[in-house]
C-alpha positions as CSV (number, residue, x, y, z in Angstrom):
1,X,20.7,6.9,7.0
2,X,18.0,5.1,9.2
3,X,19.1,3.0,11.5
4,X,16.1,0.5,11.2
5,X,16.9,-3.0,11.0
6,X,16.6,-5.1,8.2
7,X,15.1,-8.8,9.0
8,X,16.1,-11.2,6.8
9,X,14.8,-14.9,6.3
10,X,17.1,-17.2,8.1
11,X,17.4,-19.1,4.5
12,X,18.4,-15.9,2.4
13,X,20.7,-15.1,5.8
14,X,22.9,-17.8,5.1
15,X,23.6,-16.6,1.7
16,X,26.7,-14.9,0.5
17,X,26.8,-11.3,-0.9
18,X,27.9,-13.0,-4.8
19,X,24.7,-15.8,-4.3
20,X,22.4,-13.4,-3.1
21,X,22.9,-11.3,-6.3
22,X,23.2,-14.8,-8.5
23,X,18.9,-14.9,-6.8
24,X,18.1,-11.8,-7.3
25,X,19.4,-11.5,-11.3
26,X,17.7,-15.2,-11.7
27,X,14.7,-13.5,-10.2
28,X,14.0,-11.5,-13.0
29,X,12.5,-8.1,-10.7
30,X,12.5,-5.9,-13.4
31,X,15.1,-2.8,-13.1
32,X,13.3,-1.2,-9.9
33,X,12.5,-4.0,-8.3
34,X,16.1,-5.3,-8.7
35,X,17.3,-2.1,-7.3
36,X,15.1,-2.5,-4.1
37,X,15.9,-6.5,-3.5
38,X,19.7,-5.1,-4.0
39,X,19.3,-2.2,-1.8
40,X,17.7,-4.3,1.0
41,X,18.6,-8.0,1.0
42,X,22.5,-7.1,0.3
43,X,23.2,-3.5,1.6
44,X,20.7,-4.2,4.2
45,X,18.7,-0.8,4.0
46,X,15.8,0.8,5.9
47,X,13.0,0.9,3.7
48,X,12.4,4.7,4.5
49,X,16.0,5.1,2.8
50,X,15.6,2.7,-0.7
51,X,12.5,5.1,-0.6
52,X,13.9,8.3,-0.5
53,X,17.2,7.1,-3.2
54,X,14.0,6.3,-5.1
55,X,11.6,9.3,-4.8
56,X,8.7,6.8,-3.6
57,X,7.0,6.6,-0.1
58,X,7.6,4.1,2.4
59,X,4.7,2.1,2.1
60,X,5.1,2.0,-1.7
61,X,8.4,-0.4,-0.8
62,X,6.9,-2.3,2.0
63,X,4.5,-3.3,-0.3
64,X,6.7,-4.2,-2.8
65,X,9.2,-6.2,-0.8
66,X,7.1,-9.6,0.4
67,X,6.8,-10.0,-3.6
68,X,10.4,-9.3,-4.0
69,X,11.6,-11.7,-1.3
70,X,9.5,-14.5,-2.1
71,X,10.7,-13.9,-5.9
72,X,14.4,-14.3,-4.4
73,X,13.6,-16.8,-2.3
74,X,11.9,-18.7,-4.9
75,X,15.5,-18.4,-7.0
76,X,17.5,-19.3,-4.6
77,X,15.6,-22.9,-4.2
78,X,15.8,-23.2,-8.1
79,X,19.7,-22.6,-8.0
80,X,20.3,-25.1,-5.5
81,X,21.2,-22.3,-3.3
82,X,18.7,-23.2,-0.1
83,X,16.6,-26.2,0.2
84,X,12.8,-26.3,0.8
């Protein structure tokens, strides 16, 4: 596994591993999706590796994450889990 490190927003930081995956369910990603905002906001994974698990390139998740994170983000406010 790469050893790249994940940066997370200081507000989904804060979050606990059970209220991180309370956002991202909320979130509604869709089944891959899901499995990349899992794979990287909680297990904290290089992209290069949720890419390979997946059979996608790299760039194909970098793309997707922004979307995913604000998604979360986005959740998280709605749940009362981080304030705006």
């Amino acid at each position: 596994m790469s050893s790249a490190r994940v940066s997370l927003p200081p507000e989904l930081d804060r979050l606990l591993r059970s209220e991180m995956l309370e956002c991202i369910e909320e979130a509604n990603l869709g089944q891959l999706d899901t499995t990349v905002a899992k794979r990287y906001l909680i297990d904290q994974w290089a992209q290069i590796d949720i890419a390979a698990e997946l059979g996608l390139g790299r760039t194909t998740i970098s793309d997707r994450i922004p979307r995913i994170v604000n998604k979360v983000r986005n959740a998280a406010t709605v749940l009362g889990k981080i304030r705006t």
